[in-house]
C-alpha positions in Angstrom: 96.7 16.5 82.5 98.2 16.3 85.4 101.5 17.6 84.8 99.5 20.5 83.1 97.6 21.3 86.5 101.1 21.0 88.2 102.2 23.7 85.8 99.6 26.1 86.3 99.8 25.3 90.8 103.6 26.1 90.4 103.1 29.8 87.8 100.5 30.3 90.7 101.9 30.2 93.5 105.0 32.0 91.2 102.8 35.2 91.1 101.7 34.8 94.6 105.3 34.9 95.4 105.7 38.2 93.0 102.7 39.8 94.1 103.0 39.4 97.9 106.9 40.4 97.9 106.7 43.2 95.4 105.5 45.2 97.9 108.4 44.9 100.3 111.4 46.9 100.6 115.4 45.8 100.9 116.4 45.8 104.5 118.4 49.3 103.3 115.5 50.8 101.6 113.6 50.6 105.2 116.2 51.9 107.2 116.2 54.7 104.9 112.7 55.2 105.0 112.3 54.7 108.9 115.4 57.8 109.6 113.2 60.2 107.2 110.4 59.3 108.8 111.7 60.3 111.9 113.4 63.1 110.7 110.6 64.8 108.9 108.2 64.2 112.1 110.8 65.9 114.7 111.4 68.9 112.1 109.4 69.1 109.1 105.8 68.7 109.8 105.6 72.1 112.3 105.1 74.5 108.9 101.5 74.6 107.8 102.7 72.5 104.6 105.4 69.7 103.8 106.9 69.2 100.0 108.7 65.8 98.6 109.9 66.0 95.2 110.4 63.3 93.2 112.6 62.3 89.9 111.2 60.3 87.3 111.6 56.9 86.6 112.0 54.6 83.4 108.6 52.3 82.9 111.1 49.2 83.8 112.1 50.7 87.6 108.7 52.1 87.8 106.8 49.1 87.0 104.2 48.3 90.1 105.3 45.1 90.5 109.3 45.8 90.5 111.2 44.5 94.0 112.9 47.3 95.4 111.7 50.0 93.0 112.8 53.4 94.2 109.0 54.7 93.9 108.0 51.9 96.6 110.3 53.8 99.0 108.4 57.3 98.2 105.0 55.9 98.3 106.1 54.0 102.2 107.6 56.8 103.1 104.5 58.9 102.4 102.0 56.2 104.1 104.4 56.7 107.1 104.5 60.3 107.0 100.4 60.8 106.4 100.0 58.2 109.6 101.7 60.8 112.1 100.6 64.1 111.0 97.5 66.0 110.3 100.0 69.0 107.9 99.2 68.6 104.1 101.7 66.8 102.0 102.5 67.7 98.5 104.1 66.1 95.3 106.0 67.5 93.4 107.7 65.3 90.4 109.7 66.3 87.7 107.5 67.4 84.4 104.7 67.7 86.5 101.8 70.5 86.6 100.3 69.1 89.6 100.6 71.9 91.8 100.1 74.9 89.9 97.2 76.3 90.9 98.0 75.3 94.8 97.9 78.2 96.9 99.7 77.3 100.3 101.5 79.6 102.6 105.6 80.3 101.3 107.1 79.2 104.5 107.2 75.3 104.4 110.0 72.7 104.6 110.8 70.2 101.7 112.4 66.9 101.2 113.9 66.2 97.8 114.6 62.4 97.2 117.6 61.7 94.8 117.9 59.2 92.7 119.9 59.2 89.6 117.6 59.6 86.6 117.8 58.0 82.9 120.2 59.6 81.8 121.5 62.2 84.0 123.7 62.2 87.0 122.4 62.9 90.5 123.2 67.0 90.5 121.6 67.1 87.3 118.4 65.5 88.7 118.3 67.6 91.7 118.5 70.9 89.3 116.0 69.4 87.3 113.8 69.1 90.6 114.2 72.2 92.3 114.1 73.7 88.8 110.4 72.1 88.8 110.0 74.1 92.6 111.0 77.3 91.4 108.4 77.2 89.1 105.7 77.6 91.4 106.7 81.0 92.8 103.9 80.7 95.5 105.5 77.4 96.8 108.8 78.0 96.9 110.8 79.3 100.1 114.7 80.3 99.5 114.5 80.2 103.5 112.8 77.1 104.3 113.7 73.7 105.3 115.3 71.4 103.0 116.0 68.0 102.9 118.1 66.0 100.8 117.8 62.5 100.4 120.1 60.1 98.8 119.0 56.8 98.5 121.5 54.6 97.1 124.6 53.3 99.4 127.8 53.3 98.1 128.4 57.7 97.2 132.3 58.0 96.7 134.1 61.0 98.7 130.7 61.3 100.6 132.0 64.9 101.9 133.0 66.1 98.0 129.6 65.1 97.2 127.7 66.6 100.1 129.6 70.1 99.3 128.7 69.7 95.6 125.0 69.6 96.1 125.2 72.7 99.3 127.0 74.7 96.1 124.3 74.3 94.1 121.6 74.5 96.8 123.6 77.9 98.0 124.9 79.7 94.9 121.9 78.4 92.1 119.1 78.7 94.5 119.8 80.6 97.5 119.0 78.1 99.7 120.6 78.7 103.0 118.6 76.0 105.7 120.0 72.9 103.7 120.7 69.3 105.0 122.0 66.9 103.5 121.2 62.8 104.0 124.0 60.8 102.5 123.4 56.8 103.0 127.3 55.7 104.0 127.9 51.9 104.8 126.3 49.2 106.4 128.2 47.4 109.2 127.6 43.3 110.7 126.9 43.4 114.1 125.8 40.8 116.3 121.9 41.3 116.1 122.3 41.8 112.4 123.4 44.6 109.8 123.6 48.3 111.1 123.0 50.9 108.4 125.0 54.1 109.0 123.3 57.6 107.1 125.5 61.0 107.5 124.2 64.1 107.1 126.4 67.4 106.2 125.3 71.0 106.3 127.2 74.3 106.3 127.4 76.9 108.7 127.6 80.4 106.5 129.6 82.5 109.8 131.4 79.8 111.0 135.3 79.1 109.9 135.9 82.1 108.6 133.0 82.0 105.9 131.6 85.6 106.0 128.9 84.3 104.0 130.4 82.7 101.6 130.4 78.5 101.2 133.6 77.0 102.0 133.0 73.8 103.8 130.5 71.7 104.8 130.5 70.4 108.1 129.5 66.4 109.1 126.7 67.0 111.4 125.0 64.2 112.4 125.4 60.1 112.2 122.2 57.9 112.2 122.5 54.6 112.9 119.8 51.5 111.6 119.9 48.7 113.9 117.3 46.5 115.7 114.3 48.6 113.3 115.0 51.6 115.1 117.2 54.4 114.0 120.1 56.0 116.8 121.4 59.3 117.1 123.8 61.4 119.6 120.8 63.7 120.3 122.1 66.9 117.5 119.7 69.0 116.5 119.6 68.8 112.4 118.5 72.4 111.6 120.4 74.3 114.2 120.1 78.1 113.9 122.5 78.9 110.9 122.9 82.8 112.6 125.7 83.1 115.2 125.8 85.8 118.0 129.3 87.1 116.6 130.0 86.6 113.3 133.6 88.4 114.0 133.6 91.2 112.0 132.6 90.5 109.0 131.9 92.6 107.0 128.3 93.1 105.7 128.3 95.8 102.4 125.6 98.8 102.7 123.9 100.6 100.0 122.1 103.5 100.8 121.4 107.5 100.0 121.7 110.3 102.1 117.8 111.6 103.3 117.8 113.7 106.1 117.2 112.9 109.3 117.3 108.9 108.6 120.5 109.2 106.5 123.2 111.8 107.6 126.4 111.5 106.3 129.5 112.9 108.7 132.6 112.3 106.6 134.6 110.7 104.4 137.8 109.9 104.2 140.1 108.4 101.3 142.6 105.1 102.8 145.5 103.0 101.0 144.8 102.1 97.6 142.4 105.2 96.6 139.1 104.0 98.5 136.8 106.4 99.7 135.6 105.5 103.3 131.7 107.1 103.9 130.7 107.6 107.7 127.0 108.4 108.0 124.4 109.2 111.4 121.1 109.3 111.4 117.6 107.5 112.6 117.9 104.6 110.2 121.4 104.2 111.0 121.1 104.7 114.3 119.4 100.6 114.3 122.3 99.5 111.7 124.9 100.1 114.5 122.7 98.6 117.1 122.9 95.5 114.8 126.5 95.8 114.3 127.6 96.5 118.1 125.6 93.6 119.0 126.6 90.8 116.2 130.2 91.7 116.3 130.1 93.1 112.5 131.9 95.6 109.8 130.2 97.8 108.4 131.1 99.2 105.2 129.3 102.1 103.1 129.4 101.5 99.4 129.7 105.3 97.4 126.8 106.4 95.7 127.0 107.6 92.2 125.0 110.5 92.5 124.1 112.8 95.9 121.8 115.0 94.3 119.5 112.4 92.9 115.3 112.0 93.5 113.9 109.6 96.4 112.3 107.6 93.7 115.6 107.0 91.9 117.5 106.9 95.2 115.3 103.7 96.0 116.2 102.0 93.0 119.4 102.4 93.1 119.7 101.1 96.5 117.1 97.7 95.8 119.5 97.3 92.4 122.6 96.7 94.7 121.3 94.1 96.9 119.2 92.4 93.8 122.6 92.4 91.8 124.9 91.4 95.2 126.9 94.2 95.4 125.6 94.5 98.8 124.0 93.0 101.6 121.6 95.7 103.5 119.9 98.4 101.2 118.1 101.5 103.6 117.6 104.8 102.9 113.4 105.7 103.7 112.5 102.4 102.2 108.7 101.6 102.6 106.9 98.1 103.1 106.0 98.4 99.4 105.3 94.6 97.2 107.3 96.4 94.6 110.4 96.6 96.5 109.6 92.3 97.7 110.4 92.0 94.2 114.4 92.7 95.1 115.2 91.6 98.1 113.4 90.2 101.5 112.3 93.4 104.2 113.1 93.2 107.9 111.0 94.6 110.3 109.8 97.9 110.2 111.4 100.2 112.7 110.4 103.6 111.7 107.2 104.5 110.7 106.8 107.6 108.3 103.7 109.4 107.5 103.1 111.4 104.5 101.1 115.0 105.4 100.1 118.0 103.7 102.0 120.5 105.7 99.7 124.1 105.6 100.1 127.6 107.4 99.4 127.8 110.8 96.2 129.7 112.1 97.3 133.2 112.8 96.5 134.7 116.2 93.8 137.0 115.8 94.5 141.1 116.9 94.1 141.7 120.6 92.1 144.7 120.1 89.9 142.7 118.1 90.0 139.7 120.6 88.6 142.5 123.1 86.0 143.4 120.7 84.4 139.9 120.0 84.2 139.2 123.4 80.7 139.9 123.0 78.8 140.0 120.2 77.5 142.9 118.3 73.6 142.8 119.9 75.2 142.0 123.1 77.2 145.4 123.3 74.0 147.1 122.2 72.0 145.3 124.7 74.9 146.1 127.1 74.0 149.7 125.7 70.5 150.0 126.2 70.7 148.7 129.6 72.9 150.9 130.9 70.7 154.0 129.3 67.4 152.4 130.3 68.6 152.0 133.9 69.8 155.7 133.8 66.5 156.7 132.8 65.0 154.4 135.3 66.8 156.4 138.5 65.7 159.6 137.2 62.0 158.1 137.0 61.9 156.9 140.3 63.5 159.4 142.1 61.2 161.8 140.5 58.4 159.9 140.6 55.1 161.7 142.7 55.4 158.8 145.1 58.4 159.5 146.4 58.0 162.9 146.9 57.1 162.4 150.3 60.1 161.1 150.8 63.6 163.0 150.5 65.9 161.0 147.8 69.3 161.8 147.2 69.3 165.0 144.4 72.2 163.0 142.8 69.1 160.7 141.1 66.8 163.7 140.5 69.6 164.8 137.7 69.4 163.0 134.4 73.2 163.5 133.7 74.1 162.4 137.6 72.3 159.5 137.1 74.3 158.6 133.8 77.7 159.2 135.9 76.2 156.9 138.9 75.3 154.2 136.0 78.6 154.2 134.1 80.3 153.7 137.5 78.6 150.4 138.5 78.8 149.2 135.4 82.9 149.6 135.7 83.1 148.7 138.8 83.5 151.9 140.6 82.0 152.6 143.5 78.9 156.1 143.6 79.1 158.7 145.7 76.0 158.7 147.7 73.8 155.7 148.1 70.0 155.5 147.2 67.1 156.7 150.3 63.7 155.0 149.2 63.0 151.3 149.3 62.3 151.7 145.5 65.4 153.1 144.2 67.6 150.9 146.3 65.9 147.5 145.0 66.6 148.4 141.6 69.9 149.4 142.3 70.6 146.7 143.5 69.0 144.3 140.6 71.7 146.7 138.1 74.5 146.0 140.3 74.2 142.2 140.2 73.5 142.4 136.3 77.0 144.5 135.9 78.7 142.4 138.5 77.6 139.2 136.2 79.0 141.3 132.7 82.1 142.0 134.4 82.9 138.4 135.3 82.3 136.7 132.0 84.0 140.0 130.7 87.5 139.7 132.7 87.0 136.0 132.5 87.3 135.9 128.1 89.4 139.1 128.5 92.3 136.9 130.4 91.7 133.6 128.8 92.2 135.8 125.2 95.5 137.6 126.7 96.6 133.9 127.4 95.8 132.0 124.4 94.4 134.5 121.9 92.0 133.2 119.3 93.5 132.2 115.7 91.9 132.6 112.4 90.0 129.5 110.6 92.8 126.8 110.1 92.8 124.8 107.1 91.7 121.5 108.1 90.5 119.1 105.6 91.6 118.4 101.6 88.8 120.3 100.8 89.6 123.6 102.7 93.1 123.4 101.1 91.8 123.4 97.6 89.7 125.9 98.1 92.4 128.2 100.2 93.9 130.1 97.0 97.7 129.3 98.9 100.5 127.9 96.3 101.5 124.3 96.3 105.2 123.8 95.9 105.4 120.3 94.3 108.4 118.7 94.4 109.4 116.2 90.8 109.9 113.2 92.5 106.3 113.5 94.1 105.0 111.4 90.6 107.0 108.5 90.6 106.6 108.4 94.1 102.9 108.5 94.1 102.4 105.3 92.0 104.8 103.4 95.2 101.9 104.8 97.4 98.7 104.5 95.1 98.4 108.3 95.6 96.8 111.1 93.4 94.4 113.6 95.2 97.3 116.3 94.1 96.5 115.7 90.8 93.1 116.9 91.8 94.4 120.6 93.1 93.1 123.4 92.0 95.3 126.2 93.5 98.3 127.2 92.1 101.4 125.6 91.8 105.2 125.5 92.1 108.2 123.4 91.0 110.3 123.1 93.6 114.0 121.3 93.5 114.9 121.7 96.9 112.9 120.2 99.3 115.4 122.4 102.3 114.1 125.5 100.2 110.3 124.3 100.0 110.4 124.0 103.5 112.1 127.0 104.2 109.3 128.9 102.6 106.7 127.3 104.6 108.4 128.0 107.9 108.9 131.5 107.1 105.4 131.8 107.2 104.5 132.4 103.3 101.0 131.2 102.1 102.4 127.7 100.8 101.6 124.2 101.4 103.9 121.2 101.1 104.0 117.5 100.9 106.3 116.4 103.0 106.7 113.1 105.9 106.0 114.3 109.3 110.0 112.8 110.6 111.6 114.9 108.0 109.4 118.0 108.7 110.2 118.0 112.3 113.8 117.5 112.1 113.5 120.4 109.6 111.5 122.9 111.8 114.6 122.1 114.9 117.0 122.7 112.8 115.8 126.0 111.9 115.3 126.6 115.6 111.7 126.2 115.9 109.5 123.5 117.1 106.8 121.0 116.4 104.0 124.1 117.1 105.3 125.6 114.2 104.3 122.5 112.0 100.6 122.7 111.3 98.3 119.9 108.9 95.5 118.4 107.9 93.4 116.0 109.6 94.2 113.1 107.0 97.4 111.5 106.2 98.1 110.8 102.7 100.4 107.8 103.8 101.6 105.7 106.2 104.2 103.7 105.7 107.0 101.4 108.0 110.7 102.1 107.0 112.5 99.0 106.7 116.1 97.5 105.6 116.1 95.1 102.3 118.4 92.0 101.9 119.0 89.8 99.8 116.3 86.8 99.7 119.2 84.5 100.7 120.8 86.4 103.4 121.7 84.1 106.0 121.4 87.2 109.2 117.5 87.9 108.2 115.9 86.3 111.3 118.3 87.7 113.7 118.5 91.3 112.4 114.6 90.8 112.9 114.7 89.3 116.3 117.3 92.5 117.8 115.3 95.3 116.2 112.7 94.3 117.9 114.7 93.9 121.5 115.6 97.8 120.0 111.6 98.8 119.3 110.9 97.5 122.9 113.7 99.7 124.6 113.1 102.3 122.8 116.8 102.8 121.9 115.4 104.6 118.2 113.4 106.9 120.3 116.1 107.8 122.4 118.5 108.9 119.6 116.1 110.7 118.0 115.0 112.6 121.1 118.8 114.0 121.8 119.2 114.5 118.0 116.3 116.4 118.1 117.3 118.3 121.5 121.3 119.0 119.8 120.1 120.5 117.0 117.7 122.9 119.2 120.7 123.6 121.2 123.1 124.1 118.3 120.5 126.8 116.3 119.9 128.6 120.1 123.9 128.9 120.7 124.0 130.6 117.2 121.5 133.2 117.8 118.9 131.7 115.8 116.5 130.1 117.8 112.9 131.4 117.5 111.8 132.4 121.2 108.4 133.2 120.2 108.2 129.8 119.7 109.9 128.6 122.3 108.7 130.5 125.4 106.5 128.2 127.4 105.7 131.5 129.7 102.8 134.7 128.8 104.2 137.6 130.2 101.3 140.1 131.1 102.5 143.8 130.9 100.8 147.1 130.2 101.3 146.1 126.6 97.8 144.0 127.0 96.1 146.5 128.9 96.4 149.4 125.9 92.6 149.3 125.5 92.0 150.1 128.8 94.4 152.6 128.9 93.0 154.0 126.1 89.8 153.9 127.4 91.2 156.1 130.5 92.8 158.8 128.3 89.6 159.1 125.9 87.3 159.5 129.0 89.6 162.2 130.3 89.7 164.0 127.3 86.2 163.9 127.0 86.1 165.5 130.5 88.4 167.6 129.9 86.7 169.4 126.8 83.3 169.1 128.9 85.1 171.3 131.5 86.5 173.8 129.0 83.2 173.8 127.4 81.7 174.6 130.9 84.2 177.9 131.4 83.5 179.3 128.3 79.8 178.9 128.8 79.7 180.3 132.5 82.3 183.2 131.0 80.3 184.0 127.9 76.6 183.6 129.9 78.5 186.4 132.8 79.1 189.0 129.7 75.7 188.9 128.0 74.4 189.3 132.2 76.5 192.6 132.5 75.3 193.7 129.4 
């Protein structure tokens, strides 16, 4: 019995033994552990999410109870990593679903621990793993932060290695921010064993790259001594976008649009290959970029110069998708559909869709004249003057006032007319009223003509200045209902499903096909009853061209669409952030403004030293001549003709009214 209870004390204390040590890591294992920890604190834990990933294991290595198991190091490493930071954590492990339906922002980091698997070598497992991230399109980020972990000492050619898992990382997955952590040798010291870890990265402009992976770089050396781990202070995710990248040269696909695409010339070098030189507002930013990061840039041909916008943008999204070029432009909208290609920078022009309509014509000035009043108002105007006629002739005649001597101008009905008409004009009478009577009501009828003739010569100015215009079509609604022809251009359908668009299915006026968007707008500017569809940047540039201005441009109150232009790369493009970071230095100084401006102002100047400028349009002066004073001319003449026939009428009276005397 007693060497039976000895038995069962010594498997006892055998499992205590198993059970209190299975739980501790190898001296290694914790160095390893304690640098991620560290690592993934100072530069991991900032993004509003972290990833591991983790390989499997056999059911021997994985057992809970195995010494040193390489699933003890995940789960202390994630004990330590959930004790210092309050971002979420999530697993992802090879085969597993867990994450599917996790919605978290794209821009995280990630630390992939690597470990070789059953029956597959460490780059295999690492494909297998970021295989198992790509899944999860919501997840994962070509342009985050990843971290590779190695956790078993001993790698051969640790350099050879290191490049072999960039390649992948770079040309498999597009990763560009990699790092990675390759356990190197441990060294005897005098306070113990010091535990070296190396960690190699790539620099894509550095050496002569140009983009392309040609060496990695040894970047850092951790050192594990004295349970703390001891760097020179390097930062591990440095900024992978230099100031200069030396002229390299950076590929561009694009179409020619007016104003934002112009091309000047091209030229044919050695060996057959067309050179393409292009101007514009878009391109104006490119060679901001390029003056400022020390690049080449390099136009690719285009296969076709007469095709549609809509196939124009695929064309241009294909290249960069495919990698036959880095930058795609050419009036490229923040649309989700063109994400789908290639990553956007910020937008630096913004474009707005507008029905362009005929302008409000100015209404005649002889009928300007005439609706200066309205129709009762002239009659009013009417009455009063033959009322107060009447009114002299009363009073002057009246038995009260025969006491009194009055003027005989009042006592005649037709002198009293003549007396009216003149105050009403402006014109001074001949003789002034006598009686207390006849003056205060002269008086009241000069104050009510001196009131007519100032709103009068007040509206009759203001008209000669800015004449009235016609009703101008201002809403959707007037335009359907205006009878004018819409000139539709082919490419309008395919575009409307980029912009969710389709009121102008809803038109009922008549309609156009029209090729040529130059000839469409040529038509409206010459002042036809047509409306257009056009953006307001390429309408303007348009209307100066043609030597007019922006007053010639006239639309409705509503956009159809607004829409930021912006350049496309592809989502691993390494110069993304700091293409993004000087276009906006450019939006602040307004350097896109500023070219557009003096393009604007040169081709004003060019169509004005040809003859061709429109000076009706541009004249910021009114000239007032004797042109705008016709009416009152004609007023003149017609009043002395009238007086003229009353005087001929007069001698033939007084003659004839002499011979029937004699007789």
């Amino acid at each position: 019995m007693g060497i039976i209870r000895k038995m069962n004390t010594f498997c006892m204390f055998l499992l205590v033994l198993d059970v209190t040590y299975s739980h501790c890591l190898t001296r290694e294992e914790s160095a390893l552990v304690l640098c991620v920890e560290e690592i993934a604190i100072s530069y991991l834990t900032e993004g509003p999410a972290l990833m591991i990933s983790l390989p499997t294991t056999s059911s021997e290595v994985s057992h809970v109870h195995s010494a040193g198991s390489k699933l003890q190091v995940a789960d202390k490493l994630l004990e330590h990593i959930h004790k210092r930071t309050i971002s979420p954590i999530l697993i992802s492990r090879q085969g597993s679903d867990s994450t599917q339906n996790i919605l978290t922002p794209t821009h995280q980091s990630y630390i992939i621990l690597l470990w070789p698997d059953e029956a597959d070598d460490l780059t295999s497992t690492l494909r297998k793993l970021l295989n198992n991230i790509v899944l999860l399109d919501n997840i994962f980020n070509h342009r985050g932060k990843f971290l590779i972990v190695v956790t078993d000492f001993g790698i051969q050619f640790p350099n050879n290695f290191a490049m072999n898992i960039t390649e992948i990382l770079r040309k498999d997955y597009g990763i560009i921010n990699s790092l990675i952590m390759v356990p190197n040798t441990f060294q005897p010291t005098e306070n113990g064993e010091e535990y070296i870890f190396d960690f190699y990265t790539w620099f894509p402009y550095e050496s002569e790259q140009c983009g392309t992976l040609k060496e990695v770089v040894l970047l850092e050396r951790y050192r594990y001594g004295n349970d703390r781990c001891v760097s020179t202070g390097t930062s591990l995710f440095p900024s992978k976008t230099p100031l200069n990248i030396n002229g390299c040269p950076i590929r561009i696909s694009t179409c020619e649009i007016h104003p934002n695409i112009i091309k000047t010339s091209a030229y044919e070098e050695e060996g057959d290959s067309v050179i393409y030189q292009y101007r514009g507002a878009e391109i104006e930013y490119l060679l901001l970029l390029s003056e400022a990061m020390n690049m080449t840039v390099k136009f690719l041909p285009t296969t076709d110069d007469k095709m549609l916008l809509s196939d124009c943008f695929f064309h241009v999204l294909t290249s960069i998708y495919t990698g036959e070029a880095e930058i795609a432009m050419g009036s490229l909208p923040l649309n989700f559909r063109a994400v789908s290609f290639g990553d956007p920078t910020v937008p630096y022009i913004y474009n707005s869709y507008k029905w362009y309509v005929p302008c409000a014509r100015p209404i005649r000035k002889i009928d300007n004249v005439m609706n200066i009043f309205t129709a009762s108002t002239w009659l009013a105007l009417i009455l009063v003057l033959a009322l107060s006629s009447l009114s002299f002739w009363a009073i002057a005649n009246s038995p009260s006032t025969s006491s009194i001597q009055e003027s005989r101008a009042y006592k005649s009905l037709s002198q009293t007319f003549n007396y009216a008409w003149a105050v009403l004009v402006g014109v001074s009478v001949a003789q002034m009223p006598v009686t207390f009577r006849m003056r205060g009501f002269f008086f009241l009828f000069v104050c009510y003509c001196f009131a007519i003739n100032t709103i009068f010569q007040a509206f009759f100015t203001s008209y000669l200045i800015e004449p009235r215009f016609d009703k101008q079509i201002g809403t959707f609604d007037d335009l359907n209902t205006s009878g004018i022809t819409y000139l539709k251009h082919p490419s309008l359908s395919k575009l409307a499903l980029y912009i969710n668009y389709d009121q102008h299915e809803k038109l009922r006026i008549p309609q156009e096909n029209c090729e040529n968007y130059t000839e469409c707008m040529l038509r409206f500017l010459e002042g036809t009853d047509v409306t257009v569809m056009v953006t307001d940047i390429w309408a303007e540039y348009f209307a100066f061209t043609t030597g007019r201005d922006k007053s010639s441009l006239c639309t409705i109150d509503e956009n159809v669409f607004t829409m930021g232009l912006a350049m496309y790369v592809p989502k691993d493009f390494p110069l993304l952030q700091r293409f993004n970071a000087l276009l906006r230095r450019c939006l602040e100084a307004g350097l896109g403004q500023k070219y557009w401006s003096e393009l604007t102002w040169n081709e004003s100047l060019h169509k004005y030293h040809q003859g061709d400028s429109d000076n009706e349009h541009d004249s910021m002066y009114f000239a007032f001549t004797t042109f705008h004073l016709r009416i009152a001319f004609c007023l003149l003449a017609f009043g002395g003709a009238m007086s003229c026939i009353a005087f001929i009428a007069e001698l033939i009276t007084k003659h004839f009214g002499q011979l029937f005397t004699v007789e």
